[in-house]
C-alpha atoms as one frame of an Amber mdcrd trajectory, in Angstrom:
protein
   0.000   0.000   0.000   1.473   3.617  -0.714   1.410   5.877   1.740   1.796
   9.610   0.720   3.694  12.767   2.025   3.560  16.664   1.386   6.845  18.413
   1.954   6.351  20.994   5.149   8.346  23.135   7.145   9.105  22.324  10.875
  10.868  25.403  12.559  14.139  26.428  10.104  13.865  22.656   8.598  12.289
  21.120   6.270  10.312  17.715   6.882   7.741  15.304   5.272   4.085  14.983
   6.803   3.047  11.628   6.065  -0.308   9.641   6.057  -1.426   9.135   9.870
  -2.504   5.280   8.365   1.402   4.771   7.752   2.008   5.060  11.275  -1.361
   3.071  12.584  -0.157   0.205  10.491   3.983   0.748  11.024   4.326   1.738
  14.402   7.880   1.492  14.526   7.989   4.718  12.217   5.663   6.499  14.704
   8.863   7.268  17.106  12.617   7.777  17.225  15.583   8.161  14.710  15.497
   7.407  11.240  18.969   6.524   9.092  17.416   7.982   5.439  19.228   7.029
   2.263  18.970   8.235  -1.213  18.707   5.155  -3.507  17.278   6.653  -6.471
  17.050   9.962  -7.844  13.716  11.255  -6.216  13.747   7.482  -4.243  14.420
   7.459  -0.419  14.757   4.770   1.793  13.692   5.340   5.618  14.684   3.135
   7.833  13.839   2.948  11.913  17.439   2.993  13.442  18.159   0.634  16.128
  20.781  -0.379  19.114  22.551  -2.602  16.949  25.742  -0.448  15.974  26.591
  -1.922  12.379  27.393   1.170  10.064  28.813  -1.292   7.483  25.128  -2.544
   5.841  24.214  -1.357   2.723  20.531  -0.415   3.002  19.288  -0.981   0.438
  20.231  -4.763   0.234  18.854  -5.159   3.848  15.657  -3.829   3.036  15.446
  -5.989  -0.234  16.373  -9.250   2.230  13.190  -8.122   4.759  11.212  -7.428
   1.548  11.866 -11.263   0.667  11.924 -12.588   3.869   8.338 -10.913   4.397
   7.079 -12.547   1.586   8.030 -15.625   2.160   6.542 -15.427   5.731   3.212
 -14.241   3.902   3.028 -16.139   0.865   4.831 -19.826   1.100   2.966 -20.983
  -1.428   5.137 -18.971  -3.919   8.479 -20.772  -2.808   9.719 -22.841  -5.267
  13.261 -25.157  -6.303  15.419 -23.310  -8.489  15.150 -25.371 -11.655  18.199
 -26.050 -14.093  16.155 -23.676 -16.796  16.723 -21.155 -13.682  20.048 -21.604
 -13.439  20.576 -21.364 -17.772  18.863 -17.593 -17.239  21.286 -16.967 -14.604
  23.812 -17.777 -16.630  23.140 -16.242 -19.363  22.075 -13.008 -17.365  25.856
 -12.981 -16.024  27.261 -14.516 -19.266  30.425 -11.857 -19.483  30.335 -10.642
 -16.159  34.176 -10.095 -15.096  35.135 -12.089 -11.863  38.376 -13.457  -9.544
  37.699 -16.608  -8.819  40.452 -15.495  -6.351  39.263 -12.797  -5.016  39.968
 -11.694  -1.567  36.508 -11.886   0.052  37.639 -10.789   3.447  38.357 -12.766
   6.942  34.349 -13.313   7.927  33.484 -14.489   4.607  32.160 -18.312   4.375
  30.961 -19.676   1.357  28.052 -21.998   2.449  28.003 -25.740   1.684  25.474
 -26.619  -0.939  22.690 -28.866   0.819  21.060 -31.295  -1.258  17.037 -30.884
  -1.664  15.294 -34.227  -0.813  14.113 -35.749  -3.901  10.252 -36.359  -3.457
   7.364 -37.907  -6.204   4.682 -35.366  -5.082   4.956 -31.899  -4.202   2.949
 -31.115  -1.042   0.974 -27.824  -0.771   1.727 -26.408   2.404  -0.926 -24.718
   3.944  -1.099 -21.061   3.685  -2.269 -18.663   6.817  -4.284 -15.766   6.240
């Protein structure tokens, strides 16, 4: 759902007055500090700040990740394998792509082991909660 904003001035700054329903339904927007980010030219990203002291996130790919993981939490029944015609597109979509195998990745990087997916006959529908 959009919400909408005017632009407004509050003392000598200037500030966006937003929809009341964006707070009623986000409540976490309704108080404290915000970390705002241009993504986009005329595109901001607003995010509640928290306790949790890591400067080193790139916004916008943590708000993608709660985007996704959202979805997934709402909608299950649109989870699917990646198939091997997936993994052609991907290919193809990076088909040229410079890269270093080598490539320092840093000290904390891990590259996960793969985990096979359990071969079943039937695919189950799993129940969706509304």
């Amino acid at each position: 759902m959009p919400y909408y904003a005017k632009a407004a001035t509050v003392g000598n700054s200037k500030a966006l007055r937003l929809d009341s329903a964006l707070f009623r339904e986000h409540p976490e927007f309704a108080v404290g500090e915000f970390a705002v980010s241009v993504i986009a030219p005329g595109c901001l990203l607003v995010q509640a700040t928290t306790e949790r002291g890591d400067d080193e996130t790139d916004p916008v790919f943590d708000a993608f990740v709660s985007f996704l993981e959202h979805q997934m939490a709402q909608r299950p029944d649109l989870i699917s394998a990646v198939t091997r015609a997936d993994r052609r597109e991907a290919d193809e979509i990076v088909h040229g792509v410079p890269f270093d195998p080598d490539a320092d990745l840093g000290a904390d990087f891990t590259l996960p082991e793969p985990r096979r997916a359990a071969r079943s006959r039937g695919r189950s529908k799993r129940p969706t909660s509304k």
